[in-house]
N, C-alpha and C positions, 0 to 999 in steps of 0.2 A: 156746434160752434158757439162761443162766448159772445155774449150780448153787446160786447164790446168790437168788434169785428163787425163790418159790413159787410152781407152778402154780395156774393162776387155776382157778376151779371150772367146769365143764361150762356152769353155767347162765349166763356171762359170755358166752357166743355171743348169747344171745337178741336186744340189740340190731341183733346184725350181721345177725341172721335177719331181722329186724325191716323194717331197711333195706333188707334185699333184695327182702322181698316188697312193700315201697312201691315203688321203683322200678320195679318190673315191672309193678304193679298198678295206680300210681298215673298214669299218662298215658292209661291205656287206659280204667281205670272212670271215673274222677273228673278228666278232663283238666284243666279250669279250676282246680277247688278245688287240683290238683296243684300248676299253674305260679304258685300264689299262695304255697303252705304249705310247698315241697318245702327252701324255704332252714332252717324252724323245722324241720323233722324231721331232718334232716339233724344239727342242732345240737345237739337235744336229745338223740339216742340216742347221738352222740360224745363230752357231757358226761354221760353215762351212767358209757359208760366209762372214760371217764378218771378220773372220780368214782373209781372200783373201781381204779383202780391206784394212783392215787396217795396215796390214802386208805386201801384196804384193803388193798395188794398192798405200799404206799409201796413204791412200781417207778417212781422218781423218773427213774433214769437210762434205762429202759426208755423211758419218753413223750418223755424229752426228746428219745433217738434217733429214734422216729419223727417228733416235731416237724422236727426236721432233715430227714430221709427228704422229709418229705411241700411242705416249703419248695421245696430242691430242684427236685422232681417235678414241684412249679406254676410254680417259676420258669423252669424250660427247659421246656414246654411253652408255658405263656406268651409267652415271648420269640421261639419261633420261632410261635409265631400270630400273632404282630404284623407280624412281619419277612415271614412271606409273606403276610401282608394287602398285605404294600406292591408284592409282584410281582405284573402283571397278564400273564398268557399270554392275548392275544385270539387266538381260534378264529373261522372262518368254515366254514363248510358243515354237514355232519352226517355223523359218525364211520361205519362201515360196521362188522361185525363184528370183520374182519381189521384194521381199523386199530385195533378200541376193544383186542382181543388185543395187537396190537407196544406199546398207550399202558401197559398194566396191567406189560408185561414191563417194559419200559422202567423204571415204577416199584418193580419189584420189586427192581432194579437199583440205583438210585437209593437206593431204602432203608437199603442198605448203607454208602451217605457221607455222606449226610443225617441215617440214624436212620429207622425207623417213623415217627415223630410230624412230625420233617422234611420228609420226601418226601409222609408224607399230607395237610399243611397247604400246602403247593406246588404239588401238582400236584391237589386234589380239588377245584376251583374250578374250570379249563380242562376237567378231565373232565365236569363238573355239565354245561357248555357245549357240550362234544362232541356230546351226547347230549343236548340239551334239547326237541328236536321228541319223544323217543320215550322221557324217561327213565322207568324203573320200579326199582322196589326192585333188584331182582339187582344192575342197577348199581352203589350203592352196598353190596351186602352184598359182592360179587366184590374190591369196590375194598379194603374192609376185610379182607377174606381175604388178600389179595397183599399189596396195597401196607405196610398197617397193624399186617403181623402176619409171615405167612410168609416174605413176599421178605427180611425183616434178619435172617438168622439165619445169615451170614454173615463178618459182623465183630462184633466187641463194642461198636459206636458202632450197628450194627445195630437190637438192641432193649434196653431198659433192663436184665434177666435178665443179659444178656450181659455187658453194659459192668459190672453188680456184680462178675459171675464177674474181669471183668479188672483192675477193682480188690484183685481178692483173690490177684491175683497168677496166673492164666492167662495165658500167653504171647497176645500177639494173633493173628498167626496160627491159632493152635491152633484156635481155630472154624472157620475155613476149611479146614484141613487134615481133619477130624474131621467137618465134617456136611456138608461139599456133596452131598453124592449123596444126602441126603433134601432137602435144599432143591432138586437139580434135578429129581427126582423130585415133589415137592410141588406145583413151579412151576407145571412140565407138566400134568400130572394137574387142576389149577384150570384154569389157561388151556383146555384142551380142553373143558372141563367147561360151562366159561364161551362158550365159541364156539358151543358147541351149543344154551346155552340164549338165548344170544344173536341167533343166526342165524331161531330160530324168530319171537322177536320179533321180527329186521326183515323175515321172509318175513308177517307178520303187519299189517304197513304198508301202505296203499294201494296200487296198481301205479305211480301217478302219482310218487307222493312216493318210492319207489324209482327209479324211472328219474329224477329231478331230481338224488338222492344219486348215482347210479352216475356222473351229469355232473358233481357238484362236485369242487372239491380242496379238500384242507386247506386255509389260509392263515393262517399262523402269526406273531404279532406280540409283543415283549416288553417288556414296561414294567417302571420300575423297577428296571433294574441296579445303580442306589446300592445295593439291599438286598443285593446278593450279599456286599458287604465286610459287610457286618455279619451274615449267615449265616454266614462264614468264623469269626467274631473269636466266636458261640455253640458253633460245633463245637470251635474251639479249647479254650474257658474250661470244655468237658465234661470236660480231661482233667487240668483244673488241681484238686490237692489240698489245697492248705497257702497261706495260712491260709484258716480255716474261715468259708467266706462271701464269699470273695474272687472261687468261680469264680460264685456268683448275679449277685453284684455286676457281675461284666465281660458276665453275659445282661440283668441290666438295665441295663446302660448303653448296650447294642448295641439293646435294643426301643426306649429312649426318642431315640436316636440314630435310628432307622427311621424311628419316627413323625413326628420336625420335618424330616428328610427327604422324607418322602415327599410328592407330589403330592394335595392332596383329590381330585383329578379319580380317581385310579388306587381310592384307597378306595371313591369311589361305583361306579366303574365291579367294583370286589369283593361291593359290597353288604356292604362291610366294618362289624362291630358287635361288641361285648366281649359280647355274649350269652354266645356258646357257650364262651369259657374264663371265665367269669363261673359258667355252670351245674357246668362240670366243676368248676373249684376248690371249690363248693359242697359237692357230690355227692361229691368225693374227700376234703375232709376229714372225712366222717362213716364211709367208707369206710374210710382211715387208722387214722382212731381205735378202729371197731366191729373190726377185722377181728385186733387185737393178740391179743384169748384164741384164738381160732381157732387161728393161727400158732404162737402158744405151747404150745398143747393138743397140737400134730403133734409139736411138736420135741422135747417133753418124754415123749412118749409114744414116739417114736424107737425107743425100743431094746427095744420088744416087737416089733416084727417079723422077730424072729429073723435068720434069713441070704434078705433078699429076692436080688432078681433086678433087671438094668438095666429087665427089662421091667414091674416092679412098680413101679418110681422113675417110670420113663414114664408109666404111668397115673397115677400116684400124684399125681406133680408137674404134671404135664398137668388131671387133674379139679380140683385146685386152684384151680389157675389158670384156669381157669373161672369160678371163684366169686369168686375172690379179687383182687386184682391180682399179675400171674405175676413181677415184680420183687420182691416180699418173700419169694412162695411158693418162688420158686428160690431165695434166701439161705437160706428155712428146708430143703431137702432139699439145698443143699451140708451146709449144719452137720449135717445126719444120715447124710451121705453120708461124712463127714469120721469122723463117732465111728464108724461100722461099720469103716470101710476103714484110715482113721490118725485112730487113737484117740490122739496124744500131740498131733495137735493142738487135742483137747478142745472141736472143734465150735466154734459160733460165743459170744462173749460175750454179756454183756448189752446191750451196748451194740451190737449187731453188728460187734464190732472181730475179726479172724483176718489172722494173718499165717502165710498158705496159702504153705507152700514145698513147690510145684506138682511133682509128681513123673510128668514124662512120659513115663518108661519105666516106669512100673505100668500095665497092661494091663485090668488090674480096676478099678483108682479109672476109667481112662480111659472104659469104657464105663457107669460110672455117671453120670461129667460129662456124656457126651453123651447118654444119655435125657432127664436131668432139663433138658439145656441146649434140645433139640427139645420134650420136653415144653409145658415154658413157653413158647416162644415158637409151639408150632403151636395150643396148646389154647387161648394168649390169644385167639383169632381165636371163637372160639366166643360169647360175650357181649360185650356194649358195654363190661362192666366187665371186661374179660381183660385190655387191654392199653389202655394209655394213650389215643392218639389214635381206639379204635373210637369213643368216644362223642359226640367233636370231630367227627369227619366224621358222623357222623348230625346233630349238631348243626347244622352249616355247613347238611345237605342239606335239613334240616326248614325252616334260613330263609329257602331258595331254592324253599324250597313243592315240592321234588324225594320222592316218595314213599319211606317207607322203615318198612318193619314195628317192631313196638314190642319191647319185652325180652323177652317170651315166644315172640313169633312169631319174633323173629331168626334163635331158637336151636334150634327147633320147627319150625319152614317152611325155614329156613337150612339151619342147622348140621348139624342132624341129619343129612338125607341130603344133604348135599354134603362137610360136614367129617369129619364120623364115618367113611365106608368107606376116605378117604382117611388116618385117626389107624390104622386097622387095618391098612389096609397098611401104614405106617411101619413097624408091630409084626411083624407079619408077615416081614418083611423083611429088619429091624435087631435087636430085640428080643425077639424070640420065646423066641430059646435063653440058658438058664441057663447055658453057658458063653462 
């Protein structure tokens, strides 16, 4: 936060608390009453805050950056929810352990040229399909793990975290150079993890309906290739800067382009519906909006943590991102990362503006980049709300009547003991030592 803005007061979190305990709470206690009211709560605790900034903070330019931020965010998410509404990958048979493992690498891979949110809107349909004689939760919590979160942490088109860091002037490469060997360590470590628990559930299958699977093959079919030029023409318009609006504008001209393209037949055969980016953009603008003193409250408070450590950044920016969404939480621990290490470039503005001239022969900024860069993009994986497309794919999986635990249980039944001993060894490993 710019030196010119005053820190919002502690009690300005409450809506974002607010909202997070409805979320969590609210599908589980109060299902119906949720899926009726969850648009007015959402609205109400974001004009809360905004109330307090604009009004009492008058932090004009502050809202207006996240207004921009959060446009964006729905607009390419949107645009490629549409665009792989329009690809149908038909599946015949039913996936075997080893094959649902090579489909998740495969998307972990994928993630990388797509995006998270790309590869998880393409490929989490044909997977729903793979698996529909025998789907259970893990499916989609494993899918969210990989595909949605871990596998892009590779390139900066990767996950949103990333592609800010390269907006700010990180060589593209430099991700790749810098964190493969926790991303293949990551991979691995799910994948196995995943086979294991995987295996039991199909040793857990009939004898019948096993031996029918050990006879099937895949058989792989692909609709909707028009869509590919218009995924190409959304990846592109990610890296377009100037003017302001120009790259939303070429992601909605490639969704509405999709859609008088594509085939009704391809959307029924999707069970394709604006529900689930209808619920996120909801959900995310009160997010957006509630989550601004939080963010604020870290960055401004920055510089009592004396001389941390890459591995306090890690958890730091990792627990965050957890709670938060990990594409603002990483902006705000470069900007503290920036005042510890190069204080002349005076951290991030108000407006989130930094013209980061990227010094990669410092040895010490470098390993604070890549905590907070694994950070956020390993710890998004922990809640629905970490990382953009977790909540989209539970969404798609809830319409397709596919099971999948709620925001407490995700993170609790999930995260806990699958994500968690795998965050400790990153640490263990990477960031342990203070030098």
């Amino acid at each position: 936060m710019g030196p010119e803005l005053p820190a919002p007061s502690p009690w300005s979190v409450l809506p974002f608390l607010l909202l997070l305990a409805a979320i969590a709470s609210g599908p589980l206690l109060l299902p119906r009453a949720w899926a009726r009211h969850y648009p007015k709560i959402s609205f109400c605790l974001a004009a809360v805050t905004l109330a307090y900034y604009l009004f009492g903070l008058q932090a004009i330019s502050r809202v207006q950056h996240v207004a921009h931020e959060y446009i964006s965010f729905i607009v390419l998410i949107g645009a490629l929810f549409v665009v792989s509404g329009g690809i149908h990958i038909n599946v015949k048979g039913e996936a075997q352990p080893h094959v649902n493992v090579i489909y998740l690498l495969i998307g972990a891979l994928a993630a990388n040229v797509l995006g998270t949110t790309g590869a998880s809107m393409l490929l989490i349909r044909p997977w729903i399909r793979m698996n529909r004689h025998r789907a259970a939760a893990h499916h989609i919590v494993f899918f969210i793990f990989i595909v949605s979160n871990v596998g892009g942490c590779l390139t900066p088109v990767g996950d949103p975290p990333l592609f800010l860091g390269y907006l700010k002037g990180i060589p593209f490469w430099w991700v790749a150079e810098h964190c493969w060997p926790m991303w293949a360590i990551a991979v691995a470590f799910l994948l196995l993890l995943f086979y294991a628990i995987d295996s039991a559930n199909y040793r857990r299958s009939p004898e019948k309906f096993r031996e029918r699977l050990a006879a099937t093959h895949e058989e792989w079919r692909f609709e909707g290739s028009e869509n590919i030029f218009f995924l190409l023409v959304i990846l592109g318009a990610v890296f377009v800067k100037q003017p302001v609006l120009l790259r939303e504008g070429l992601m909605l001209a490639a969704a509405a382009g999709s859609w008088s393209a594509t085939k009704k037949s391809i959307h029924a055969a999707n069970h394709f519906t604006f529900h689930p980016i209808a619920e996120v953009a909801i959900l995310f603008f009160g997010i957006f909006a509630t989550m601004m003193p939080a963010l604020d409250l870290v960055q401004a408070n920055a510089h009592r943590l004396g001389q941390p450590s890459p591995g306090t950044f890690y958890w730091g920016c990792g627990l965050l991102s957890s709670a938060l969404d990990n594409a603002p939480t990483y902006l705000t621990f470069l900007s503290a990362t920036l005042g510890l290490l190069a204080p002349a470039q005076n951290g991030l503005g108000p407006g989130g503006e930094l013209g980061l001239a990227f010094l990669p022969g410092d040895p010490e900024l470098t390993k604070f980049l890549v905590a907070i860069s694994i950070g956020a993009v390993f710890f998004g994986a922990n809640t629905y709300i970490g990382n953009a497309p977790n909540f989209m794919v539970k969404s798609i999986a809830d319409q397709q009547k596919v099971p999948t635990p709620g925001f407490i249980g995700f993170s609790l039944k999930y995260a806990l003991p699958c994500m968690a001993p795998l965050l400790v060894l990153i640490w263990l490993l990477f960031f342990r030592s203070n030098h």
